[in-house]
PATITI-826246 format. One record per atom (N, C-alpha, C): x, y, z; residue number from 0; residue in three letters; atom name. Coordinates in nm, 3 decimals, padded with zeros to 5 digits. Layout:
[pt [X,Y,Z],NUM,'ALA','CA']
...
***
This chain:
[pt [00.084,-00.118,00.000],0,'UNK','N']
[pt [00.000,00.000,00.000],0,'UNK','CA']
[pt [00.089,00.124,00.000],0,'UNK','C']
[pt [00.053,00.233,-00.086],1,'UNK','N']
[pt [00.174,00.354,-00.098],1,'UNK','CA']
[pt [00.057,00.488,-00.068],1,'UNK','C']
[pt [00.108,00.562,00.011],2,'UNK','N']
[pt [00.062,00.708,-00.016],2,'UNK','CA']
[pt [00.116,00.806,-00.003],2,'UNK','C']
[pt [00.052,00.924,-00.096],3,'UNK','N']
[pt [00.139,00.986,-00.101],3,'UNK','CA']
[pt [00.101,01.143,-00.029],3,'UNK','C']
[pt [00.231,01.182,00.022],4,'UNK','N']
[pt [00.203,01.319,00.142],4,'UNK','CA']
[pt [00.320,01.353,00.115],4,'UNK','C']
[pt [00.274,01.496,00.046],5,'UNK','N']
[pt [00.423,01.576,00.026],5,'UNK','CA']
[pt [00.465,01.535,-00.068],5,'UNK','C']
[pt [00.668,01.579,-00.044],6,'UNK','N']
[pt [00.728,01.483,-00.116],6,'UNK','CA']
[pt [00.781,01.333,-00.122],6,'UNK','C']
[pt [00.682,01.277,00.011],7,'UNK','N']
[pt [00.754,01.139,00.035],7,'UNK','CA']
[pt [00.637,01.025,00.046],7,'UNK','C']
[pt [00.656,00.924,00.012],8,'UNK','N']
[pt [00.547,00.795,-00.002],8,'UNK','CA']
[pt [00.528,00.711,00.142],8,'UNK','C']
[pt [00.431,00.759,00.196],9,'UNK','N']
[pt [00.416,00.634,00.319],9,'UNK','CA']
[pt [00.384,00.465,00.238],9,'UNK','C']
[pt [00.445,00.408,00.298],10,'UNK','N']
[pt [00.413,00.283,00.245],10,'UNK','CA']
[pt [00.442,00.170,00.386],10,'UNK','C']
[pt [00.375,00.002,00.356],11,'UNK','N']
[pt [00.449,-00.101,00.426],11,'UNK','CA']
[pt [00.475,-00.195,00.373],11,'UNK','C']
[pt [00.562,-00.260,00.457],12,'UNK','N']
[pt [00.573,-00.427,00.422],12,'UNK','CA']
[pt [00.569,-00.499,00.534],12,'UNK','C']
[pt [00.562,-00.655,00.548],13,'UNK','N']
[pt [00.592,-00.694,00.622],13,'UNK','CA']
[pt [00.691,-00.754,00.655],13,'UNK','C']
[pt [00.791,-00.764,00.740],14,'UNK','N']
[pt [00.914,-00.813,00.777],14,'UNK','CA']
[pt [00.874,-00.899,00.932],14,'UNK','C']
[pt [00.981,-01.044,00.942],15,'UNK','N']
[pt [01.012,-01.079,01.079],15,'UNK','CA']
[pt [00.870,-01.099,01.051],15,'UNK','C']
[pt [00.740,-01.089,01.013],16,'UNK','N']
[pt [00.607,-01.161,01.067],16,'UNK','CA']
[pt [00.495,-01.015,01.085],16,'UNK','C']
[pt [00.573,-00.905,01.105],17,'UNK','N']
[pt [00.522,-00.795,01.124],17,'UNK','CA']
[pt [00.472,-00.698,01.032],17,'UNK','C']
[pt [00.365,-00.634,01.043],18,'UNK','N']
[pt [00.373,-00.533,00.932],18,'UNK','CA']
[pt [00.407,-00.380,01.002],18,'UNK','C']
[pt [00.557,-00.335,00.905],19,'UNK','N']
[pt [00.606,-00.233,00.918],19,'UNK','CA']
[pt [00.591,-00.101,00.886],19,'UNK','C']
[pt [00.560,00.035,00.906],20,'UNK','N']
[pt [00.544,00.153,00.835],20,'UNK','CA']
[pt [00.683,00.215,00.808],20,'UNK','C']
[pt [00.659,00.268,00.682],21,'UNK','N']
[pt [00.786,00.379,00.658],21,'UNK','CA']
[pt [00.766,00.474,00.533],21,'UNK','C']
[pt [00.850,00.568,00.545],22,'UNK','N']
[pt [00.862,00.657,00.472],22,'UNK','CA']
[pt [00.963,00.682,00.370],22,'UNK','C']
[pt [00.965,00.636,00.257],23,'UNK','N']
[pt [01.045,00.712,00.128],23,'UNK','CA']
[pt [01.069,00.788,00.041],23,'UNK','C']
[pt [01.152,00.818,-00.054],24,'UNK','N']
[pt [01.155,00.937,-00.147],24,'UNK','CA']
[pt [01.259,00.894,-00.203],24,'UNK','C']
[pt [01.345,00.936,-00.315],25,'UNK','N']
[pt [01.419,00.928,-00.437],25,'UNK','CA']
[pt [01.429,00.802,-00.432],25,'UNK','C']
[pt [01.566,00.804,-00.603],26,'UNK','N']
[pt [01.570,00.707,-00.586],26,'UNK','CA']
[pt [01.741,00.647,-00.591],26,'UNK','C']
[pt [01.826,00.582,-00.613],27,'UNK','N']
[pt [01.944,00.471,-00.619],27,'UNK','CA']
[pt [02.007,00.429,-00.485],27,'UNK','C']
[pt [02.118,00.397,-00.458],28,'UNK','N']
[pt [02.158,00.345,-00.340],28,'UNK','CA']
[pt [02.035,00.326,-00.217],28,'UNK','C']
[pt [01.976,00.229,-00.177],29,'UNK','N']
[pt [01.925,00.243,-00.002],29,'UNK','CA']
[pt [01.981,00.328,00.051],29,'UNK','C']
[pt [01.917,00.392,00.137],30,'UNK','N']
[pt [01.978,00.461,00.311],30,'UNK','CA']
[pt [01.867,00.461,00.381],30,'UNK','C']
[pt [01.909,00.348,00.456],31,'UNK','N']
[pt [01.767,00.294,00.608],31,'UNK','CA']
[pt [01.815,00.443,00.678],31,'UNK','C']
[pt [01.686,00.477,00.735],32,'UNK','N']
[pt [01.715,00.558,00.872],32,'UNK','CA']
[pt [01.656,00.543,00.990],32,'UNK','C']
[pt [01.700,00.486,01.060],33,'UNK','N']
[pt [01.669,00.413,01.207],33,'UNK','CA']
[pt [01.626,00.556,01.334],33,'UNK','C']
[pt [01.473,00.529,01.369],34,'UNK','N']
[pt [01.446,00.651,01.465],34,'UNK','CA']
[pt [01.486,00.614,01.603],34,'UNK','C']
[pt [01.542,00.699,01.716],35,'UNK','N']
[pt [01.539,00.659,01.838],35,'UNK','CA']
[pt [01.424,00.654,01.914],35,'UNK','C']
[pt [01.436,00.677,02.066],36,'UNK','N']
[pt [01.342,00.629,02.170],36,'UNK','CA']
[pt [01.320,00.706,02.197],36,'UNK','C']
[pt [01.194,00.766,02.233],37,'UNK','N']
[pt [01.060,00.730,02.198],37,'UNK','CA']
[pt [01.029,00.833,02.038],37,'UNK','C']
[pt [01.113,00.800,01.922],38,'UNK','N']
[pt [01.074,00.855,01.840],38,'UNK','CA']
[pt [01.007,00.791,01.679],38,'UNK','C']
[pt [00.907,00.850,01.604],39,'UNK','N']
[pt [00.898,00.792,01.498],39,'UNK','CA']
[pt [00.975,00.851,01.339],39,'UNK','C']
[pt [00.945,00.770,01.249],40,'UNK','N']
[pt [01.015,00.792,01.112],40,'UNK','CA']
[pt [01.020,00.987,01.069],40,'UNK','C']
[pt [00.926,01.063,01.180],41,'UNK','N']
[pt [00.914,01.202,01.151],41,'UNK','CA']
[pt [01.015,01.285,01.210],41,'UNK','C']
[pt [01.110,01.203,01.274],42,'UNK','N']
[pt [01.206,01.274,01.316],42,'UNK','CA']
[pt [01.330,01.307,01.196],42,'UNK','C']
[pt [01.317,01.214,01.083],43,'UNK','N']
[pt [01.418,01.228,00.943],43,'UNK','CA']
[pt [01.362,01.322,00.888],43,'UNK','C']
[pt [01.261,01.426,00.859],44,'UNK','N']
[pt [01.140,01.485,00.786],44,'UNK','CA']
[pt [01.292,01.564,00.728],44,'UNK','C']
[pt [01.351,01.612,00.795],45,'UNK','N']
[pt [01.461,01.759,00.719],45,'UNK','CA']
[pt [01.541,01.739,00.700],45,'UNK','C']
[pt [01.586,01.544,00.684],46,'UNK','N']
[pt [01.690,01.486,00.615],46,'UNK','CA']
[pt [01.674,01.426,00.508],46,'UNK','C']
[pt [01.570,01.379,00.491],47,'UNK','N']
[pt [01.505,01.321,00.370],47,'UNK','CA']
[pt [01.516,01.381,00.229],47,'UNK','C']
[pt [01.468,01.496,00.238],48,'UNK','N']
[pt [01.475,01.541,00.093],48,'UNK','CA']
[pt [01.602,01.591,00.027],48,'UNK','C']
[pt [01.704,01.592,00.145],49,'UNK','N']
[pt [01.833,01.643,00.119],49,'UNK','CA']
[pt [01.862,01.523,00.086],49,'UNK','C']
[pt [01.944,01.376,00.152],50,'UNK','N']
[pt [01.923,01.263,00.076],50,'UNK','CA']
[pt [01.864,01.206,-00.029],50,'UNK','C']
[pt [01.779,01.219,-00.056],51,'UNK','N']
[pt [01.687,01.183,-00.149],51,'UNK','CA']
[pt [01.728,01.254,-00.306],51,'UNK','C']
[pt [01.816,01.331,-00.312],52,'UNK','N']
[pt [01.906,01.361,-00.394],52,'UNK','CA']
[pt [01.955,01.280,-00.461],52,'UNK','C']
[pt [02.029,01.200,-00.409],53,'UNK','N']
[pt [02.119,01.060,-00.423],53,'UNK','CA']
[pt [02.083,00.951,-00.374],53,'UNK','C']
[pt [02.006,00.869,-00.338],54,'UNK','N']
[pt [01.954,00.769,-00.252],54,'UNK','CA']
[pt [01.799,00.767,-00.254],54,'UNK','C']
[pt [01.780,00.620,-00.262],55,'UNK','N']
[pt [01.639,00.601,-00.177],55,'UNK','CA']
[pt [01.611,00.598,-00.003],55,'UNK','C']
[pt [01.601,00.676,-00.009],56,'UNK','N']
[pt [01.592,00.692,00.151],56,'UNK','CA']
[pt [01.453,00.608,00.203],56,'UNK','C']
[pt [01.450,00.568,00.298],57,'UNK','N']
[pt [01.388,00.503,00.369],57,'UNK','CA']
[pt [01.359,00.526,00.514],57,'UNK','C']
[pt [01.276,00.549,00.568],58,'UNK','N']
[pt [01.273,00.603,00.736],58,'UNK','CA']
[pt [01.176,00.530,00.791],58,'UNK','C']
[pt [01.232,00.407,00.839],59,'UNK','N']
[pt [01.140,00.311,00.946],59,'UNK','CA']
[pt [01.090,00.365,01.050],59,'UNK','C']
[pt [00.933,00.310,01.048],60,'UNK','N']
[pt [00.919,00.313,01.202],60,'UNK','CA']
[pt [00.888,00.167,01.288],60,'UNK','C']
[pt [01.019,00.168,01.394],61,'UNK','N']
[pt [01.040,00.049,01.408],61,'UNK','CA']
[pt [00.927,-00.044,01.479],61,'UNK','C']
[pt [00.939,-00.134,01.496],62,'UNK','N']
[pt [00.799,-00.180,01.597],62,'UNK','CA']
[pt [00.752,-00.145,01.691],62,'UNK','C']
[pt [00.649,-00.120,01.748],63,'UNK','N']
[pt [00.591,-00.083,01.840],63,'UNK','CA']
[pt [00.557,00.076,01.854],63,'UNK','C']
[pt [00.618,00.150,01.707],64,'UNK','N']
[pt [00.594,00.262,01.694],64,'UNK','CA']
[pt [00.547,00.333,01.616],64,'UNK','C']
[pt [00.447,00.436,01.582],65,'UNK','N']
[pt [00.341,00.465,01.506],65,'UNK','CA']
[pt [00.271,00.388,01.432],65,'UNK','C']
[pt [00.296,00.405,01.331],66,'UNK','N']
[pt [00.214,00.331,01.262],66,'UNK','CA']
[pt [00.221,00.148,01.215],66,'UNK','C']
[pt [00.324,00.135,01.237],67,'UNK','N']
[pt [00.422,00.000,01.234],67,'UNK','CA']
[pt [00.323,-00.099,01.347],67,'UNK','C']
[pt [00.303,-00.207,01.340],68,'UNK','N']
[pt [00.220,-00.309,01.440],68,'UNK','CA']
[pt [00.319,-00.307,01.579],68,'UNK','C']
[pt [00.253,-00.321,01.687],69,'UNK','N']
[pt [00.292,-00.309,01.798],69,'UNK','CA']
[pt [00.241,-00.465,01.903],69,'UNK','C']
[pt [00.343,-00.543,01.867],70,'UNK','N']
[pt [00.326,-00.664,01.935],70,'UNK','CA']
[pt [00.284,-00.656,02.100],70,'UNK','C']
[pt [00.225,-00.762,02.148],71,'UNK','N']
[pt [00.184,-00.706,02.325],71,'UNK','CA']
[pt [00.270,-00.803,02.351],71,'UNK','C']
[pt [00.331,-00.887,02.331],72,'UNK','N']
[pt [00.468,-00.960,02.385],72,'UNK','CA']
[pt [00.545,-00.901,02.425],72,'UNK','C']
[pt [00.588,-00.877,02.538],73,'UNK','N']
[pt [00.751,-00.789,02.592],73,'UNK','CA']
[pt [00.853,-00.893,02.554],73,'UNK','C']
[pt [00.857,-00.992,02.490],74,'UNK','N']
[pt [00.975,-01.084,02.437],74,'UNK','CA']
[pt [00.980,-01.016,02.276],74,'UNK','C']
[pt [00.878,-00.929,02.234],75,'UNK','N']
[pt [00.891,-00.898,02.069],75,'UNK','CA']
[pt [00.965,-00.797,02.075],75,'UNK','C']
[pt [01.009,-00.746,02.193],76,'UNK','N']
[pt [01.075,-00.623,02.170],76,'UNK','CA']
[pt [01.230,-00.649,02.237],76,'UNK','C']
[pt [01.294,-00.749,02.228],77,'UNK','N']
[pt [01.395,-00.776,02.240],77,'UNK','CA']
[pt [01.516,-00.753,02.079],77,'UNK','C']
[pt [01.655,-00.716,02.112],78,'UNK','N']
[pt [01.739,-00.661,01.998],78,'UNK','CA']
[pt [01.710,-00.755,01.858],78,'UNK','C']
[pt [01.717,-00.856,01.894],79,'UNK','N']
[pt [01.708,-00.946,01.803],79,'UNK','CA']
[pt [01.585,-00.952,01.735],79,'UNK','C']
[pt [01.479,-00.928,01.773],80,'UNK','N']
[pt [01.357,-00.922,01.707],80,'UNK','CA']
[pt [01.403,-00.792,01.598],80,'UNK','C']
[pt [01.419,-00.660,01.671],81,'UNK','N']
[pt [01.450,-00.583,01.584],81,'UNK','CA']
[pt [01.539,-00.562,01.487],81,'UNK','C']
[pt [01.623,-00.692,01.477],82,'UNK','N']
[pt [01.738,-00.731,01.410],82,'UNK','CA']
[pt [01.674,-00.750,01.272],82,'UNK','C']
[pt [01.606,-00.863,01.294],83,'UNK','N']
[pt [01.522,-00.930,01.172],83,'UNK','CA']
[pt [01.429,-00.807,01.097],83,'UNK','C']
[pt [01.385,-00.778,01.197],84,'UNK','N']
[pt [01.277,-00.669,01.154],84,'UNK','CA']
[pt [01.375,-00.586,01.011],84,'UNK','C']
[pt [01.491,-00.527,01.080],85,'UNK','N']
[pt [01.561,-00.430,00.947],85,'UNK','CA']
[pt [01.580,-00.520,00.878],85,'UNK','C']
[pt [01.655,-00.654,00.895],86,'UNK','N']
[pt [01.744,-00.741,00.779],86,'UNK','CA']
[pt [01.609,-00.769,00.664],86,'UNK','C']
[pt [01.492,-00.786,00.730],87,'UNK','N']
[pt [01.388,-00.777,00.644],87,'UNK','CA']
[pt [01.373,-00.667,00.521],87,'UNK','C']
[pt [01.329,-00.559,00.614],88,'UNK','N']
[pt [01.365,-00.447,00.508],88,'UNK','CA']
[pt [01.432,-00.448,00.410],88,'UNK','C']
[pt [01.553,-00.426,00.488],89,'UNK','N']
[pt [01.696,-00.420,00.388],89,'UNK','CA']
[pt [01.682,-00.552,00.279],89,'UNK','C']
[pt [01.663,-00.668,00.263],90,'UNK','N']
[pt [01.665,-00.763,00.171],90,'UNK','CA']
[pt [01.503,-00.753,00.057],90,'UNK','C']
[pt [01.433,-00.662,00.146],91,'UNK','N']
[pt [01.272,-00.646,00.089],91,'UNK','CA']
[pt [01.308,-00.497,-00.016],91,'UNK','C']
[pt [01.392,-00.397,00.046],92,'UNK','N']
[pt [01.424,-00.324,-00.063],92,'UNK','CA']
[pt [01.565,-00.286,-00.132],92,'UNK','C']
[pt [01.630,-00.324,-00.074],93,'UNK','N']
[pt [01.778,-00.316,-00.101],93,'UNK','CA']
[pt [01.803,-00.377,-00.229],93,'UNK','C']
***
């Protein structure tokens, strides 16, 4: 599913079992951009289009955050879950 706001495409996939939200724009090389705690993919908003120059940028939001599915397991939110979660990505668009 893609939409579009602005200059950048919300879209998901699912990775690891999950369905993920994120945000893209241009296009060649990947560049994942990983948000911190407690933040979502809107914290890249004024890096994106500068990237997006050169790159497909990409701005996850990782599990359990915005729009991305939010497992009620406190074992889903262990490193390794979130491991898979990107390697997903990364092999889903890379």
């Amino acid at each position: 599913m893609t939409m579009l706001n602005g200059t950048w495409q919300h879209e998901y996939m699912i990775s690891n079992g999950i369905k993920l939200h994120y945000v893209t724009q241009g296009s060649g090389p990947l560049m994942l951009m990983l948000h911190g705690f407690p933040e979502f993919w809107y914290s890249w908003r004024h890096q994106i289009p500068e990237f997006a120059k050169d790159y497909k940028v990409v701005a996850l939001d990782l599990r359990g955050y915005n729009e991305s599915d939010k497992p009620q397991e406190q074992s889903a939110y262990v490193m390794t879950e979130f491991i898979k979660d990107v390697e997903g990505v990364i092999k889903g668009l890379g």
